[in-house]
N, C-alpha and C positions, 0 to 999 in steps of 0.2 A: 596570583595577585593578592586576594585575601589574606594568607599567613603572612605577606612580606606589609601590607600595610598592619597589621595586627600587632607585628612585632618593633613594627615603628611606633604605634602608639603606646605599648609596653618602656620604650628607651625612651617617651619625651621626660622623666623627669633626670636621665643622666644628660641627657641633649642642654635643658637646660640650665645644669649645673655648667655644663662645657661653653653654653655660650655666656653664661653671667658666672664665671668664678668668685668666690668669696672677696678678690682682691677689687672686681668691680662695683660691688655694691653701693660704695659713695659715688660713683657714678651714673649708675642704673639704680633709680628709684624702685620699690618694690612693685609700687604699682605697674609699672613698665613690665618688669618683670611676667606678673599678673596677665597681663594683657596679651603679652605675646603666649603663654601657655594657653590660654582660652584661644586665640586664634590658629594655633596649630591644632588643637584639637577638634574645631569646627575645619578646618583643612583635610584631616587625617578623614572625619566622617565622610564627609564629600567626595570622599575619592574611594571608601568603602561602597557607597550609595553608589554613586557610576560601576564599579564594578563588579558590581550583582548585578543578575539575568533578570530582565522585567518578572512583574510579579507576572502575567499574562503568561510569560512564558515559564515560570515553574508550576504553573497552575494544568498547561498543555501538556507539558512533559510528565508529570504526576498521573493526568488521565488516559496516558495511554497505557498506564499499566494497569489500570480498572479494569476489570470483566466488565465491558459494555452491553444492554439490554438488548436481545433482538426485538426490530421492528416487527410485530404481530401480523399487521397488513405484507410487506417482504417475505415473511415466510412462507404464508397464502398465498403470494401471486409465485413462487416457487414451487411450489406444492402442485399448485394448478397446472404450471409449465411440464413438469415435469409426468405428472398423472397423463396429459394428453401423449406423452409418447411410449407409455406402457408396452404396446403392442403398434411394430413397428410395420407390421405388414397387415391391418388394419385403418390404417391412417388416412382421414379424409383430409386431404390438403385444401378441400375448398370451405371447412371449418377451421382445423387446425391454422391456417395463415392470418384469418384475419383475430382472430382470438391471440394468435402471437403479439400481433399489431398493439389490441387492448390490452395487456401485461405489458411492451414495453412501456407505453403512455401513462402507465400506472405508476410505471417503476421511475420513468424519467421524472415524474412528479415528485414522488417520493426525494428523489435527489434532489432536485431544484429547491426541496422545501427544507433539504438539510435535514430531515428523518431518519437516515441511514448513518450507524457507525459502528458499529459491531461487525468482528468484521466474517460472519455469518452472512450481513445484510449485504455486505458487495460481494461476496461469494454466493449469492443468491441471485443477486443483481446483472452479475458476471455471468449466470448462465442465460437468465433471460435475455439479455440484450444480442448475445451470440445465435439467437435463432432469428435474427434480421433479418432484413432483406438488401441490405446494403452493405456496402466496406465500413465505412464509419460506423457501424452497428459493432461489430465484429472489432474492429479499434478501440471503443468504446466497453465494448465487454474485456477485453486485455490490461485497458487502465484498472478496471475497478477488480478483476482479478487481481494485478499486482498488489491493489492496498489490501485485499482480504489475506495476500501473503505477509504482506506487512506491520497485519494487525493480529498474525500469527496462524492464520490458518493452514498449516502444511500443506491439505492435500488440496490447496489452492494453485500448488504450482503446475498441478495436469489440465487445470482449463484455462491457466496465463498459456500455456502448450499449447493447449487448442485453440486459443482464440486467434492467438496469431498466426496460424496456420492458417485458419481460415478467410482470416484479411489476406495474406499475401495471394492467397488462391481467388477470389474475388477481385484485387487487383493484376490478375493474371501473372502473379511470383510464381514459382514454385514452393512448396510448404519445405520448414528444415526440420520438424519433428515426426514426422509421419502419424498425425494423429488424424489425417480424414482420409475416410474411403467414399467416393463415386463408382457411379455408375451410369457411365455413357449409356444412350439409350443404343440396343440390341450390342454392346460388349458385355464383357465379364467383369467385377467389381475391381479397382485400381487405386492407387494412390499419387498416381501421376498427375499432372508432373511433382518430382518430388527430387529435392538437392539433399540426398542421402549422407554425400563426403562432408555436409561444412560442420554437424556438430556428430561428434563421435555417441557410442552407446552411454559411456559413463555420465555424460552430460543428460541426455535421454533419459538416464534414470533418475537421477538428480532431480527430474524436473516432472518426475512420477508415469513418467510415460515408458514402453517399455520397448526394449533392447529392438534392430531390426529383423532379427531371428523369429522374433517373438511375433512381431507386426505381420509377416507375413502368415502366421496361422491365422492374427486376427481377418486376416482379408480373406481366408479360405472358409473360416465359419459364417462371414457375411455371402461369402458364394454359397451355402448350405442353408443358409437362416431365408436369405430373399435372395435364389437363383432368378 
């Protein structure tokens, strides 16, 4: 739209030869003349001005290619998520749950107040909020994964993998990446239920999770880590 009004404004002064020819002039006063150039050219602006992108919106688009700061407190309460499952067969679940609790109440703060945009800070956020206790937790952690893939984080697309794996499994789905393993109380470690056919390996890669080949050693080292 821009070149093509650009280049209209460039032809108003043959425009105007063409509409006042030399042979009009006793005709068409200059002033007229005059008048109508100043008003094409207040026309031509106006319709440059309409079509440019709000300034709000070159200002948005420009800062997503900023390196944005990580939040300080986000990395901390990541830090902390993460330290308490160091050692997985050590784990007191009647500490570690409700201390999940206080990280996500921290985090969802953090969000509500608009703190968070790096996208470290929903790839950190994405992990806490997937140690819920609810579906909408697990939901919840999958959106802000997605934006931490979207604000460029790569190796963001293995916990958008897991998060929704683990919503569907809490909504009693079966998972389509195979990125959780359970453990029924007195069976063997499992990934069931689990729809293996709807997305193929290469997609699974893709998505930084690994091949089904591959998934069943991991279920065989969790039978050896915590028989």
């Amino acid at each position: 739209m821009k070149p093509f009004l650009h280049g209209l404004a460039q032809s108003l002064p043959f425009a105007i030869r063409l509409f006042f020819p030399k042979s009009d002039h006793s005709v068409i006063s200059a002033k007229a003349r005059t008048s109508w150039r100043i008003t094409m050219r207040f026309f031509i602006a106006a319709l440059l001005l309409i079509s440019s992108p709000p300034l709000a919106a070159q200002h948005i688009g420009a800062g997503q290619k900023v390196a944005l700061t990580n939040n300080q407190e986000m990395t901390a309460i990541f830090a902390a998520d993460q330290a308490a499952r160091d050692h997985p067969a050590a784990i007191d679940w009647k500490v570690l749950l409700p201390a999940d609790k206080a990280r996500r109440a921290q985090t969802q703060a953090l969000l509500d107040a608009g703190k968070l945009s790096s996208a470290d800070d929903f790839y950190h956020a994405a992990y806490v909020f997937q140690h819920g206790d609810e579906a909408e937790d697990c939901l919840k952690a999958h959106a802000l994964a997605v934006v931490a893939v979207a604000r460029g984080k790569r190796e963001a697309t293995w916990i958008a993998a897991a998060t929704l794996d683990r919503y569907l499994q809490r909504i009693g789905q079966p998972q389509i990446y195979g990125t959780q393993f359970l453990r029924p109380p007195g069976q063997k470690w499992t990934q069931e239920p689990y729809r293996r056919d709807l997305l193929s390996d290469s997609v699974r890669q893709a998505s930084g999770v690994p091949p089904l080949a591959a998934q069943e050693g991991q279920r065989k080292d969790w039978e050896r880590k915590l028989p």
